[in-house]
DSSP file (Angstrom, degrees, kcal/mol; ACC not computed):
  #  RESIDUE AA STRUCTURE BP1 BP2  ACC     N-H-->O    O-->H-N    N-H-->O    O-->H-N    TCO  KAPPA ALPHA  PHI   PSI    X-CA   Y-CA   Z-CA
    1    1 A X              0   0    0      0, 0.0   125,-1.4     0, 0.0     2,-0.1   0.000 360.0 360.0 360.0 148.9  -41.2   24.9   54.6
    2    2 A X        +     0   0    0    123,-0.2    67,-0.7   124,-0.1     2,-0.3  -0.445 360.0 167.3 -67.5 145.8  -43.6   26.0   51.9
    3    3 A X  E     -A   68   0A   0    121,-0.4   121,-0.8    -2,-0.1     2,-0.5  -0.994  29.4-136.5-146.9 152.8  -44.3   24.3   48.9
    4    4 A X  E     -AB  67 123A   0     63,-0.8    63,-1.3    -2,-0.3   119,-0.2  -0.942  32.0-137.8-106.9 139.8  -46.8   24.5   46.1
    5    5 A X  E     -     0   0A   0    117,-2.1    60,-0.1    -2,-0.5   119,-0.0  -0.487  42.5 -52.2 -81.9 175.6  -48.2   21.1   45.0
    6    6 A X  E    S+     0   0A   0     -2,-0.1    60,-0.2     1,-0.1     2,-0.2   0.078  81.3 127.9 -41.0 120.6  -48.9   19.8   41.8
    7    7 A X  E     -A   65   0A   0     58,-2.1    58,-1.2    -3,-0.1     2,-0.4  -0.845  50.8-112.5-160.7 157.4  -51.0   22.1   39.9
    8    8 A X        -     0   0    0     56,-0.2     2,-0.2    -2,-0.2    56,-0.1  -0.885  45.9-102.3-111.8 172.0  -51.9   24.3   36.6
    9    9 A X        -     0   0    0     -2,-0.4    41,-2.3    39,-0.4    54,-0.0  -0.619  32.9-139.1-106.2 145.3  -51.9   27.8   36.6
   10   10 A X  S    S+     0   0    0     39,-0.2    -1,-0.1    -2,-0.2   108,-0.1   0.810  70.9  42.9 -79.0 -26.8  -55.5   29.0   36.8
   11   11 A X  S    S-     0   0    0     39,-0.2    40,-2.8    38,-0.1    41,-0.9   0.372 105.1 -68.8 -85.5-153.2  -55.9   32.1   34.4
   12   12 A X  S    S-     0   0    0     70,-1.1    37,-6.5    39,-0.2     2,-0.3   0.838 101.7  -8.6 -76.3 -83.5  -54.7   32.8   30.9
   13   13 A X        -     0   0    0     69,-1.0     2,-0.6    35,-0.3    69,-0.4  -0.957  49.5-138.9-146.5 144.4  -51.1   33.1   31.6
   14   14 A X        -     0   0    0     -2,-0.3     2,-0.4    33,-0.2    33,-0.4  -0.817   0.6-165.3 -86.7 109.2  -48.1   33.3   33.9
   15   15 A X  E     -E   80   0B   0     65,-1.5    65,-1.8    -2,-0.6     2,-0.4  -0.738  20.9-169.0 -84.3 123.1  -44.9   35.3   34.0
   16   16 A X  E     -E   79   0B   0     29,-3.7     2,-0.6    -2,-0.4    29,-0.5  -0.949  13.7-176.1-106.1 121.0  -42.2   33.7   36.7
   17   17 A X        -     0   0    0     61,-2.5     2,-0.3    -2,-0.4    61,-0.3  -0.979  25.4-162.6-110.3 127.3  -38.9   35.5   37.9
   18   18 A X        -     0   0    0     -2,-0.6    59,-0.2    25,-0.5    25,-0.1  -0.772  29.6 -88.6-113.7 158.8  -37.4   33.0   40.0
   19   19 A X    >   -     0   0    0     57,-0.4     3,-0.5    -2,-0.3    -1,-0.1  -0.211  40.7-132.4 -47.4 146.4  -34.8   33.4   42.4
   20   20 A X  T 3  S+     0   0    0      1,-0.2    19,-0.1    -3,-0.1    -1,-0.1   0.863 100.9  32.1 -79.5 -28.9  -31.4   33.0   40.5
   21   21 A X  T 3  S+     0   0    0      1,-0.1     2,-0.3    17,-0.1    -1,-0.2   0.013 100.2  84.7-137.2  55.8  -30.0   30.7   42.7
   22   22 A X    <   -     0   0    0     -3,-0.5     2,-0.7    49,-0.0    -3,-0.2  -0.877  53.9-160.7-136.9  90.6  -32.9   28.5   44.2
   23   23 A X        +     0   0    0     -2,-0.3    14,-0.1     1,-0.2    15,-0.1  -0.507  46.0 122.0-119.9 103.7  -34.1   25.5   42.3
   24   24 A X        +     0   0    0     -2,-0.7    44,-1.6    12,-0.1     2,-0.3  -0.234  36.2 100.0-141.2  -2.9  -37.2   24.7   43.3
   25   25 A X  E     -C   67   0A   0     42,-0.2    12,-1.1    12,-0.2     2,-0.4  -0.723  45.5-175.0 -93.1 137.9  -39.8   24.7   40.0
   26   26 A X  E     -CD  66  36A   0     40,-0.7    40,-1.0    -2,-0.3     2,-0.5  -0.965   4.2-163.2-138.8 149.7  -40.3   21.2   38.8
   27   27 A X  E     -CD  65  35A   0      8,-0.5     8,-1.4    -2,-0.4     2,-0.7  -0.963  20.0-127.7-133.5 129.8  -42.6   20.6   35.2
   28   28 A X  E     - D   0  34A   0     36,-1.4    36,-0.3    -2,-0.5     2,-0.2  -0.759  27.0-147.6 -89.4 128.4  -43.9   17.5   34.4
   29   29 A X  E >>  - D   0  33A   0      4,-3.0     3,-3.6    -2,-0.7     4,-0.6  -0.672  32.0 -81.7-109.4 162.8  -43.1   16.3   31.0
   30   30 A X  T 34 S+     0   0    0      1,-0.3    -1,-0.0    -2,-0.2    -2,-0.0   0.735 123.6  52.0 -12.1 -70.9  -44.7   14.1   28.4
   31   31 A X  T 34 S-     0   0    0      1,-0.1    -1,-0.3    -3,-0.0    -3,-0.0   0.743 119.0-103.8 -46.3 -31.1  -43.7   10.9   29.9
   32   32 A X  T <4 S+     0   0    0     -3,-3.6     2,-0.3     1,-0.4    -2,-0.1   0.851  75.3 140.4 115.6  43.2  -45.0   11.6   33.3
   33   33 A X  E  <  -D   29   0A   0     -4,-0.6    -4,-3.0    -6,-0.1    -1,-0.4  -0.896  54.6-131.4-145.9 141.5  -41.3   12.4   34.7
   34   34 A X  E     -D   28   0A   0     -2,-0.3    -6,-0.3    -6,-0.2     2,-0.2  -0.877  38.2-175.8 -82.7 139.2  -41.2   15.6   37.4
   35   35 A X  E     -D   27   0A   0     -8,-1.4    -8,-0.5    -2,-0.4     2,-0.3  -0.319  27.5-103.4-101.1-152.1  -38.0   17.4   35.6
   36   36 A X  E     -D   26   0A   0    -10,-0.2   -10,-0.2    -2,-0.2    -1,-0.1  -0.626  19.7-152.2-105.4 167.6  -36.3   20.7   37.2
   37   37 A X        -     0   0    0    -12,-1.1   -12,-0.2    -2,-0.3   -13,-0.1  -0.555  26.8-155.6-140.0  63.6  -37.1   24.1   35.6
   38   38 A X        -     0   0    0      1,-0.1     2,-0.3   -15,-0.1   -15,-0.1  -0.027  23.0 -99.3 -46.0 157.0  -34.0   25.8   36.6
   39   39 A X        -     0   0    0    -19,-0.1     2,-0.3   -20,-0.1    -1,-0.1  -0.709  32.0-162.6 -69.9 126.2  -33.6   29.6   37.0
   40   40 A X    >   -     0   0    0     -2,-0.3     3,-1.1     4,-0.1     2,-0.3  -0.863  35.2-120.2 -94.9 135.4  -31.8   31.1   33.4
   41   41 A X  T 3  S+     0   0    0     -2,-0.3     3,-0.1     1,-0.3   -22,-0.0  -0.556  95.8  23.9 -83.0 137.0  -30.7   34.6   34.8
   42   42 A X  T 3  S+     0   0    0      1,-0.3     2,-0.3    -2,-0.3    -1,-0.3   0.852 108.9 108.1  69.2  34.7  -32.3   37.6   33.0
   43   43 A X    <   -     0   0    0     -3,-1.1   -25,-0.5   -25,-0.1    -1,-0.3  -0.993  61.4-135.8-135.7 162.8  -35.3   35.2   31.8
   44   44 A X        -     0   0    0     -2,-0.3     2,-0.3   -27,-0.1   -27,-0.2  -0.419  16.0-137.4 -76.6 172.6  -39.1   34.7   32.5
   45   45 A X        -     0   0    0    -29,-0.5   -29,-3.7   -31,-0.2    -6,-0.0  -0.833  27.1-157.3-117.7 141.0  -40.7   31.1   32.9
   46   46 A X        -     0   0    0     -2,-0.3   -31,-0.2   -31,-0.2    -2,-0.0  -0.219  12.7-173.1-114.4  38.0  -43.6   31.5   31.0
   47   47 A X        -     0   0    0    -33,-0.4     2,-0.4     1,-0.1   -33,-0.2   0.321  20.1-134.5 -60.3 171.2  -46.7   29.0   31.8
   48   48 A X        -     0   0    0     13,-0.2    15,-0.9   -35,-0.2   -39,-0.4  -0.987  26.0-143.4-118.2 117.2  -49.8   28.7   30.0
   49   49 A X     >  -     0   0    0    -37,-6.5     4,-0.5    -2,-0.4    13,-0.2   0.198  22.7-102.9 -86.4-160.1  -53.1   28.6   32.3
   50   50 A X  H  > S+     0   0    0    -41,-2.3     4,-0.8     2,-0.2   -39,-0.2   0.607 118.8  54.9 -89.8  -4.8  -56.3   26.8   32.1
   51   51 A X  H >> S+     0   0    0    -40,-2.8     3,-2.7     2,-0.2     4,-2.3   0.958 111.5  52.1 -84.3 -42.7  -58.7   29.5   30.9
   52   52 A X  H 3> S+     0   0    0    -41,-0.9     4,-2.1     1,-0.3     8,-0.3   0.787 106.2  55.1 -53.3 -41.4  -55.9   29.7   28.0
   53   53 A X  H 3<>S+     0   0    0     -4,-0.5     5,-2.8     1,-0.2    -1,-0.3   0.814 112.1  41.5 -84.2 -29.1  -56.3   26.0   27.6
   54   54 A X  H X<5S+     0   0    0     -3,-2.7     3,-3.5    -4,-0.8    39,-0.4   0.958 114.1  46.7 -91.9 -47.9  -60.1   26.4   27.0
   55   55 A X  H 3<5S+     0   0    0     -4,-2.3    38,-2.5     1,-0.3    41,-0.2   0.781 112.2  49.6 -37.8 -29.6  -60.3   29.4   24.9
   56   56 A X  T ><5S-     0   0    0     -4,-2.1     3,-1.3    -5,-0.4    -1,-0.3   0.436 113.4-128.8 -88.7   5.2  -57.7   28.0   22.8
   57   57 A X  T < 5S-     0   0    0     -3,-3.5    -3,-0.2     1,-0.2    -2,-0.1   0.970  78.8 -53.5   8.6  86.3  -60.2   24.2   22.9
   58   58 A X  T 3 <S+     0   0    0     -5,-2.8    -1,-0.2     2,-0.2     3,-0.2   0.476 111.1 124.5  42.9  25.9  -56.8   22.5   24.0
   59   59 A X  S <  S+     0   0    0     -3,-1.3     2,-0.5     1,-0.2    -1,-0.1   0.971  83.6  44.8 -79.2 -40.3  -54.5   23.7   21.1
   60   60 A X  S    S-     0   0    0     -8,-0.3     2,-0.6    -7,-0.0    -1,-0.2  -0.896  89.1-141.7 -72.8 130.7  -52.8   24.8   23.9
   61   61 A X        -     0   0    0     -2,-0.5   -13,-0.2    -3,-0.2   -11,-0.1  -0.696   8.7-117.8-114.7 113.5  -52.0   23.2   26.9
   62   62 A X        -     0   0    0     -2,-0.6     2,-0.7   -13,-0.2   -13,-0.2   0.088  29.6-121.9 -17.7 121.7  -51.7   23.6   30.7
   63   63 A X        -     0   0    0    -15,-0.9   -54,-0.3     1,-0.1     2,-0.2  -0.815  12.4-149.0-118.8 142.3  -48.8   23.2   32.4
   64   64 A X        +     0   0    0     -2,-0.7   -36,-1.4   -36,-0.3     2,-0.3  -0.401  37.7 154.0 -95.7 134.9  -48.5   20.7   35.2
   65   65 A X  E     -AC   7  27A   0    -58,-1.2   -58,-2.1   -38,-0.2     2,-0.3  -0.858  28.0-166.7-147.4-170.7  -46.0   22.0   38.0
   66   66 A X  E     - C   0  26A   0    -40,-1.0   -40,-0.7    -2,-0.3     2,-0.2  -0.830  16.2-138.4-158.4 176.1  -44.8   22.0   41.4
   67   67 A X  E     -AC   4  25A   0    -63,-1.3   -63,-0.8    -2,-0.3     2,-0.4  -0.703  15.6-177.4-156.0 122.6  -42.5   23.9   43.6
   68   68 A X  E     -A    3   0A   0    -44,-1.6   -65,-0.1   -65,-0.2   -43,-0.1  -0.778   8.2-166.0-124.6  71.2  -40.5   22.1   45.8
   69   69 A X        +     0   0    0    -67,-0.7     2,-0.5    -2,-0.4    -2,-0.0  -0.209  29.5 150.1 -72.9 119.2  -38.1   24.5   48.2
   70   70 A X        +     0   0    0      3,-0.1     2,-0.3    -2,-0.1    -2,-0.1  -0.645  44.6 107.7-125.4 132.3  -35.5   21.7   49.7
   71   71 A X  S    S-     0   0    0     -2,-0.5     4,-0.1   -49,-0.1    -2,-0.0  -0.352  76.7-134.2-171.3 121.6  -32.9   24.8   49.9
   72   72 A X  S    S+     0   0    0     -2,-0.3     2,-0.4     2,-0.0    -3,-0.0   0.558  82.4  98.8 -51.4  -6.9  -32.1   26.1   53.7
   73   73 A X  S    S-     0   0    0      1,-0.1    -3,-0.1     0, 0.0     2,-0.0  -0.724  92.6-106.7-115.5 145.5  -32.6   29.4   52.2
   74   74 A X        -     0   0    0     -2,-0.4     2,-0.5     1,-0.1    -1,-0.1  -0.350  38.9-141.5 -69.8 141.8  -35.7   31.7   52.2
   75   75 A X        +     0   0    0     -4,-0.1     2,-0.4     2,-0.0    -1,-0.1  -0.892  23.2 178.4-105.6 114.8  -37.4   31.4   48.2
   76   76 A X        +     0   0    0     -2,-0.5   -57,-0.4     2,-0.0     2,-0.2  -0.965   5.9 175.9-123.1 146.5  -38.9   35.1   46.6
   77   77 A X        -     0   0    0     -2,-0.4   -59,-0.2   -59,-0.2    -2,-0.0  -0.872  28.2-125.0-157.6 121.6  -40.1   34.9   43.4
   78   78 A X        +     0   0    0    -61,-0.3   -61,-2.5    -2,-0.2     2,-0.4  -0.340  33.1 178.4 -54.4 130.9  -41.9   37.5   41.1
   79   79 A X  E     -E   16   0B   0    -63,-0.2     2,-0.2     2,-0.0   -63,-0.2  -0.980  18.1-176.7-137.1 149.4  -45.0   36.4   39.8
   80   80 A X  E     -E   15   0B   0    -65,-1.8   -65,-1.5    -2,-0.4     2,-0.2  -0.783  10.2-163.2-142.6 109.2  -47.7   38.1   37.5
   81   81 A X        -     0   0    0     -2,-0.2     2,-0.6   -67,-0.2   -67,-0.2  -0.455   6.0-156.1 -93.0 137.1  -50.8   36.3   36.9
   82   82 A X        +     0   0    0    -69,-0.4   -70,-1.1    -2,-0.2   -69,-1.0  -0.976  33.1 171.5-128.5 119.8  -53.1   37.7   33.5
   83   83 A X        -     0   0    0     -2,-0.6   -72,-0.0   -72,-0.2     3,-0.0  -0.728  32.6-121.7-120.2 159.7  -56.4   36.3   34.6
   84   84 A X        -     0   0    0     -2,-0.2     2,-0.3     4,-0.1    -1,-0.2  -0.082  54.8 -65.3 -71.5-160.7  -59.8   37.0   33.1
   85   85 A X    >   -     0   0    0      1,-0.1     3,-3.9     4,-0.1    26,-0.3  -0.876  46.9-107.1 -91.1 163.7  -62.4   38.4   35.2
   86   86 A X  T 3  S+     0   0    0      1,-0.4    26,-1.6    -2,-0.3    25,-0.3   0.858 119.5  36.3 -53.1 -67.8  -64.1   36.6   38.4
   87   87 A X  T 3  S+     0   0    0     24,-0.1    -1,-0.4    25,-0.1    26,-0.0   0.628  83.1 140.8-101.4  32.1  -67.1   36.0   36.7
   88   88 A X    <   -     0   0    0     -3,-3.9    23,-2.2    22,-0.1     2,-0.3  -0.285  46.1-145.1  -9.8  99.2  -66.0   35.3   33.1
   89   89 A X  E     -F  110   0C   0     21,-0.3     2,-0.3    22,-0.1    21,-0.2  -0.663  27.3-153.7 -71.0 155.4  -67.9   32.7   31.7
   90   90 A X  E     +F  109   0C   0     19,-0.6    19,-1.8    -2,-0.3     2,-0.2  -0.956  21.0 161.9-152.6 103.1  -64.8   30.7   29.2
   91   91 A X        -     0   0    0     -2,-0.3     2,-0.3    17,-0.2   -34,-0.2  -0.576  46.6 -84.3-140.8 169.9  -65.5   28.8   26.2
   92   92 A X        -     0   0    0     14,-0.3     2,-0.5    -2,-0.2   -37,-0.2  -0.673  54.2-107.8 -68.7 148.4  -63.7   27.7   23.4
   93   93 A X    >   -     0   0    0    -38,-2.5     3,-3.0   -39,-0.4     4,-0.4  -0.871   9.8-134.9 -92.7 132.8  -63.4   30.2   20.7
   94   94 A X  T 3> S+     0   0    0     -2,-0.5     4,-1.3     1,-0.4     8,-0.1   0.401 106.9  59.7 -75.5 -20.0  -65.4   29.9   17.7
   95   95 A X  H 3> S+     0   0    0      2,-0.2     4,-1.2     3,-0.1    -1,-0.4   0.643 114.1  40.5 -41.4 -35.2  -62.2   30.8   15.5
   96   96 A X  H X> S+     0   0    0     -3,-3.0     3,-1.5   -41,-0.2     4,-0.9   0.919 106.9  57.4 -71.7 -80.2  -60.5   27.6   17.2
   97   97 A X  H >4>S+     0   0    0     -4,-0.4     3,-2.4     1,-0.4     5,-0.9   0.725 104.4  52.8 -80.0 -69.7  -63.3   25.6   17.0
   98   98 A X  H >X5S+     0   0    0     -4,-1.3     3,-1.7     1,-0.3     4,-0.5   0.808 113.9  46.1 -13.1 -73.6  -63.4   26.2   12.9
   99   99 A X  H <<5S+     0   0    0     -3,-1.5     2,-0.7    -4,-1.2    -1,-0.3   0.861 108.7  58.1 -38.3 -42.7  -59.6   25.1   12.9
  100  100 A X  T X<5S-     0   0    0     -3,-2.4     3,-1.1    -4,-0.9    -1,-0.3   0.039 118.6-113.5 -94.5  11.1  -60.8   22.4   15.1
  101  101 A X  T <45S-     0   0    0     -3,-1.7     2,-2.5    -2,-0.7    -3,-0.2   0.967  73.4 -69.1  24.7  61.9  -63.5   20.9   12.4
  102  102 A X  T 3<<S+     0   0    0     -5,-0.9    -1,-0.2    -4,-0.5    -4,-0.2   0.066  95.0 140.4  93.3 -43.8  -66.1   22.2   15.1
  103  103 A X    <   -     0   0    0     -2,-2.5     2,-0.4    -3,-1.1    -1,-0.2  -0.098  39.4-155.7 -71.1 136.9  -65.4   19.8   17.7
  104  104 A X        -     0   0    0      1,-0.2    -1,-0.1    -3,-0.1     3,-0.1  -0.794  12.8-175.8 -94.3 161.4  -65.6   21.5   20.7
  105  105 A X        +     0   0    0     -2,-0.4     2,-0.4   -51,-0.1    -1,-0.2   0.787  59.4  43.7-107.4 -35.7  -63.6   19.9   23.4
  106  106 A X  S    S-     0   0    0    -52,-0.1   -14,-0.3     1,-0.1    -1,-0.1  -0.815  71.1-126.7-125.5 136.5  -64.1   21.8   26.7
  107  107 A X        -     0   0    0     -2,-0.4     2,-0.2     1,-0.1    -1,-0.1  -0.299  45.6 -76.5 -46.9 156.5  -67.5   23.3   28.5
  108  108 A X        -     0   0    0    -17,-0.1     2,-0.4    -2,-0.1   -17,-0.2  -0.525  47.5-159.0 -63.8 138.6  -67.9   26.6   29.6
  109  109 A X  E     -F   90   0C   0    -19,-1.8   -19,-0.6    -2,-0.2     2,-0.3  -0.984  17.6-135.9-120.7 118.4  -66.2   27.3   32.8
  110  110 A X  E  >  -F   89   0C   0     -2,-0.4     4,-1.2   -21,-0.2   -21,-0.3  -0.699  24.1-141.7 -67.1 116.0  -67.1   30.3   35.2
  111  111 A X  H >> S+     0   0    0    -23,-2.2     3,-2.4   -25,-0.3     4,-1.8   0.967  98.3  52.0 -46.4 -84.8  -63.2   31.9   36.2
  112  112 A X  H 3> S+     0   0    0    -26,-1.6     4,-1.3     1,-0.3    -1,-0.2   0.605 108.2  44.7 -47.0 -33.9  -64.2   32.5   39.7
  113  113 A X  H 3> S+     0   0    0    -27,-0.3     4,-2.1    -3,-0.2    -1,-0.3   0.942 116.6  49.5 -65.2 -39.7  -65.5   29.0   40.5
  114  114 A X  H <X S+     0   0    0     -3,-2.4     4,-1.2    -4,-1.2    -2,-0.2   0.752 113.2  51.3 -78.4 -11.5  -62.4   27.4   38.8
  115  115 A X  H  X S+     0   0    0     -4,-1.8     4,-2.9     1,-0.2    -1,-0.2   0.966 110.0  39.4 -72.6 -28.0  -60.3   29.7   40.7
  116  116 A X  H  X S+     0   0    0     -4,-1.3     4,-2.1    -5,-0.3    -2,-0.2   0.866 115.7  57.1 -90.7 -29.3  -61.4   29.3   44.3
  117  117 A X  H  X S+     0   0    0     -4,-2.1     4,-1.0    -5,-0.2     5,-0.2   0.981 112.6  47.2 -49.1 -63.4  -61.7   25.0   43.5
  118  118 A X  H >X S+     0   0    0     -4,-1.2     3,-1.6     1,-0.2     4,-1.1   0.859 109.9  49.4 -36.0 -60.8  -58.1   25.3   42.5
  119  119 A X  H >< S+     0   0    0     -4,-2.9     3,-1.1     1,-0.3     4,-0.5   0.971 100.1  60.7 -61.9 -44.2  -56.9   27.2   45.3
  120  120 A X  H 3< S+     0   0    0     -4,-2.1    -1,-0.3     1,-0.2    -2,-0.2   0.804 116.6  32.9 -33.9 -25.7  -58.3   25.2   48.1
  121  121 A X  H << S+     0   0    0     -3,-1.6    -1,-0.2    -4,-1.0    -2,-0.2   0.503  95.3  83.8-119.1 -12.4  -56.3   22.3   47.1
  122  122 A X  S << S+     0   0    0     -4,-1.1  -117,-2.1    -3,-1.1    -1,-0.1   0.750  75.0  77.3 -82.0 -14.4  -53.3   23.6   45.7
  123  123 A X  B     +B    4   0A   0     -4,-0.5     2,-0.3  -119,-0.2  -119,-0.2  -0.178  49.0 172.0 -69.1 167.5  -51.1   24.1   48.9
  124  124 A X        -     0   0    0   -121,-0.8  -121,-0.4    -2,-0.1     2,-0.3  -0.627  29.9-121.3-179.9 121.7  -49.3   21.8   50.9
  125  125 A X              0   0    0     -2,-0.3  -123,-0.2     1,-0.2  -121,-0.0  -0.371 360.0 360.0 -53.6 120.6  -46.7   21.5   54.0
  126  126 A X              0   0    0   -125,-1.4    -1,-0.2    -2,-0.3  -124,-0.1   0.316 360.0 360.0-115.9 360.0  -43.8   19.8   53.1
């Protein structure tokens, strides 16, 4: 079966419609502990990516997941990824960075390089 492994989401942000009765999304929480992310019927799961994480210079944060199908049953789920574009160069923004007394935290990132690193690595046979 498919699975995705352990990941952030690459862009700005994700909208998830999961199956309703397949649960298979796992989120890593402070502590380091995989939890479940069950399906709430007639809601999104809402993730936050990595471009989000630099623009914002880490006031917001990335969220570490999984997907882990153990269920005999075939998994669909709606997804809509809000990405920059491919060659976006990504920065903090200088309205954060103010909040931020200055410091910047992150480099500039090129979208399209961090996308295609990410994907190579993010699949996996389970």
């Amino acid at each position: 079966m498919k699975s995705s492994g352990a990941h952030t989401d690459y862009g700005l942000l994700t909208l998830l419609n999961q199956d309703e009765d397949i649960n298979a999304l796992q989120v890593r929480n402070l502590s380091g502990e995989w939890i479940s992310a069950p399906p709430v019927p007639g809601t999104f799961v809402c993730n936050i990516g990595d471009m989000l994480k630099i623009y914002s210079n880490g006031l917001y944060e990335s969220t570490l997941h999984r997907v882990i199908n153990n269920s005999p049953k075939y998994r669909v789920s709606v997804v809509y990824f809000y990405e920059t574009n491919f060659d976006s160069a990504v920065e903090p923004l200088d309205t954060i960075r103010t909040r931020k007394n200055g410091t910047k935290k992150f480099e500039k990132a090129i979208y399209g390089e961090h996308l295609v690193s990410k994907v190579l690595t993010n699949f996996v046979d389970v």
